[in-house]
C-alpha positions in Angstrom: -110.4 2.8 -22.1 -107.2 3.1 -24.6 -109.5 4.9 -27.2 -110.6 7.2 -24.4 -107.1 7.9 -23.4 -106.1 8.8 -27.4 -109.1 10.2 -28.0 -109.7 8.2 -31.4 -110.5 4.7 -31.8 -109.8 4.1 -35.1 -106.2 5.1 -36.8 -103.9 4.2 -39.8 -100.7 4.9 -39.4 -97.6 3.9 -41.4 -95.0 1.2 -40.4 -91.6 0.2 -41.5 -91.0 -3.2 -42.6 -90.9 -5.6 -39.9 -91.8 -3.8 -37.1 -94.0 -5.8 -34.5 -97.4 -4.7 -33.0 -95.0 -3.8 -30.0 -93.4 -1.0 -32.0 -96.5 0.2 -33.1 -98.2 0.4 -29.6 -94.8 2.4 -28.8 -95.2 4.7 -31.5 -98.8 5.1 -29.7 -97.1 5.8 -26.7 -94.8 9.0 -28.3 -98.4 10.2 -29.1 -100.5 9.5 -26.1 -97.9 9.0 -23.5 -99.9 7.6 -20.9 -101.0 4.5 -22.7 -97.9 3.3 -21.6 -99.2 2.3 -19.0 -101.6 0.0 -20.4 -99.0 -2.5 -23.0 -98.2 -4.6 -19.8 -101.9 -5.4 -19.1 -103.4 -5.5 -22.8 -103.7 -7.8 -25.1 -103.1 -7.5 -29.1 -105.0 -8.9 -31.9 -104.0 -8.7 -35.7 -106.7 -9.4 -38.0 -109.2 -10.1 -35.3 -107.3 -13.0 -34.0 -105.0 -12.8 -30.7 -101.3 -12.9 -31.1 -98.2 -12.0 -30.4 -96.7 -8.4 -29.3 -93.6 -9.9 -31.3 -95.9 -10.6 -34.4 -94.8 -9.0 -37.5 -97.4 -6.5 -39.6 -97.8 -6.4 -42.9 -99.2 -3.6 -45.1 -103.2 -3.9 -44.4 -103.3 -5.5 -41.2 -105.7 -4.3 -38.4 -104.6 -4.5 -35.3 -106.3 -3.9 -32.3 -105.0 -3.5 -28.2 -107.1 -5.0 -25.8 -107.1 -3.8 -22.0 -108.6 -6.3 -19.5 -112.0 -6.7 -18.5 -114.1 -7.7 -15.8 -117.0 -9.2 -16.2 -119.6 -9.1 -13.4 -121.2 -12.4 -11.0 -124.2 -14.0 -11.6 
């Protein structure tokens, strides 16, 4: 869905020192606007592992946003 919305689903971007994976999903935002409205439902992971929005990124770090799913009933 977020990749739909940007259009890409792969990106590298550059970051200042110690900005968190919430300043980068806000720099996402400047680009793609309405992906804003996604940060309060998604989820991030950094290095495939789920973290904090607060969490630190260092040079070579993948992160990734995550919007809920549902799954269906059996």
């Amino acid at each position: 869905m977020l990749s739909e919305v940007a259009g890409e689903s792969t990106l590298e971007l550059e970051l200042e020192e110690g900005e968190t994976a919430r300043d980068l999903f806000r720099k996402l935002t400047r680009r793609w606007p309405e992906l804003d409205r996604y940060q309060a439902i998604c989820r991030v992971a950094v290095n495939e592992q789920y973290g904090s929005w607060e969490r630190v990124l260092k040079t070579g770090d993948e992160v990734a946003f995550f919007p809920p799913v549902s799954g269906g009933a059996r």
